[in-house]
N, C-alpha and C positions, 0 to 999 in steps of 0.2 A: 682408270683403276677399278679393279671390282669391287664389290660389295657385300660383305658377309655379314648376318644379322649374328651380333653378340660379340664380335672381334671387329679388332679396330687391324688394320694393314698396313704396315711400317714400311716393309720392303719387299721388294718383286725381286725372286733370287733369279726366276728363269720365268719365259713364257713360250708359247707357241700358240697355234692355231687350235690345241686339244686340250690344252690345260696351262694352268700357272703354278709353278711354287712360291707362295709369299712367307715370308715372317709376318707375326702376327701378334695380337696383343691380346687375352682372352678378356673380356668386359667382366665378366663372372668374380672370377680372382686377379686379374693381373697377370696373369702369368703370360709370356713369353713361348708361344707356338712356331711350328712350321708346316705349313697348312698346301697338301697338295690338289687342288680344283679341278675339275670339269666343270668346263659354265656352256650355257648358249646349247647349238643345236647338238653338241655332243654330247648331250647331260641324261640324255636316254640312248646311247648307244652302247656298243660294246664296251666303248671304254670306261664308262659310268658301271657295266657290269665286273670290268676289269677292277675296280675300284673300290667297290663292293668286296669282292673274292678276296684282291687284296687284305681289306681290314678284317677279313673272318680269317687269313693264315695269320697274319700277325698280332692281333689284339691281345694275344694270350703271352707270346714271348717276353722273355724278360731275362735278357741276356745284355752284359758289359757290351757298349761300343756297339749295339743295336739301338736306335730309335724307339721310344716308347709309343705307339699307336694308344692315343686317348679317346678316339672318338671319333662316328661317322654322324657327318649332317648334310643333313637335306634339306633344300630352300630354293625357294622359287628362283626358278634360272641356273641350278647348278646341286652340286652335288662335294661333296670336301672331305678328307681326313686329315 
């Protein structure tokens, strides 16, 4: 399982070879996240750049039955929103 410094990892909804989506638990407040990963040798790739681009389109929206984008982090071995 992976390893995110500040969240604790409940559940592994999906993975692959490029990323993981887990549920997550934020250490901070408690709260309840869905946390989508690049780890390992893809954490400087495109798709880390994909990832990126990603949270700069959506961090701002704030629309019913969209996903609330809280936050990009960075940490040794991977990359998450």
């Amino acid at each position: 399982m992976i390893t995110i410094p500040d969240f604790e990892i409940t559940e592994i909804i999906n993975s692959d070879e490029r990323k993981t989506i887990c549920r997550a638990v934020r250490s901070a407040d408690g709260q309840t996240v869905v946390l989508k990963v690049i780890t390992g040798e893809f954490s400087d790739t495109s798709d880390a750049i994909k990832l990126r681009r990603e949270y700069e389109l959506v961090k701002g929206l704030d629309f019913p039955g969209v996903a609330k984008v809280l936050a990009i982090n960075e940490y040794s071995g991977g990359i998450a929103i």
